[in-house]
FIPAKE-975930 format. One record per residue (C-alpha): x, y, z; chain; residue in one letter; residue number from 1. Coordinates in nm, 2 decimals. Layout:
% residues N
X / Y / Z / A / A / NUM
...
END
This chain:
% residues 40
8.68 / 17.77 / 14.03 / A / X / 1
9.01 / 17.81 / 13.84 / A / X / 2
9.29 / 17.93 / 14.08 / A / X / 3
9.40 / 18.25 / 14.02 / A / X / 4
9.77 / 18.27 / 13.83 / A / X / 5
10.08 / 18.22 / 14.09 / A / X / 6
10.14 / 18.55 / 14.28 / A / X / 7
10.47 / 18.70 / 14.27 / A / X / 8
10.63 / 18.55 / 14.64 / A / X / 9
10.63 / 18.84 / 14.88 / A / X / 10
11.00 / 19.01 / 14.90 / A / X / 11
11.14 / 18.84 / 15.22 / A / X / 12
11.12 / 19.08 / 15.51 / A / X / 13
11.41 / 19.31 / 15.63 / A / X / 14
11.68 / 19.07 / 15.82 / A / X / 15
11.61 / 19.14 / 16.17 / A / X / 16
11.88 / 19.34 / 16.30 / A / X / 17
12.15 / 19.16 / 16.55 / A / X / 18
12.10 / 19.23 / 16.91 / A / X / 19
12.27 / 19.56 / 17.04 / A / X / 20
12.63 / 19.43 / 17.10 / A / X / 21
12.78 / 19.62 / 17.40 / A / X / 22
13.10 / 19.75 / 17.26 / A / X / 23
12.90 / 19.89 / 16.97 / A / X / 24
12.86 / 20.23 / 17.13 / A / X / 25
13.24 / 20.25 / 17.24 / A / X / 26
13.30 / 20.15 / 16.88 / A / X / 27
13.12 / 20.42 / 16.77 / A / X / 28
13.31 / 20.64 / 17.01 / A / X / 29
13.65 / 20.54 / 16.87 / A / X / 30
13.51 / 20.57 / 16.50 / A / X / 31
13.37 / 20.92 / 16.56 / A / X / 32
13.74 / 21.07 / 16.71 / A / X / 33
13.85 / 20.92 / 16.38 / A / X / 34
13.66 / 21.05 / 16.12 / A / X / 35
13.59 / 21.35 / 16.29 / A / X / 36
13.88 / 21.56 / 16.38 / A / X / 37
13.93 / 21.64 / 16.80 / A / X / 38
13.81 / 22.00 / 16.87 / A / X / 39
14.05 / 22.22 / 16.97 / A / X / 40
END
């Protein structure tokens, strides 16, 4: 039997995302008082 035309190659997954780095919380500390103006 004939083999069927070439599919279209599956999109390549989503990048796995890097492992949860342990300053990224206290960066996200520092960038929230930045954007985000200090309560008074």
């Amino acid at each position: 039997t004939p083999q069927p035309p070439a599919a279209r190659p599956a999109p390549a997954p989503a990048p796995t995302p890097p492992p949860a780095d342990p300053m990224a919380g206290h960066d996200m500390s520092k960038m929230d008082g930045m954007t985000m103006p200090p309560k008074q």
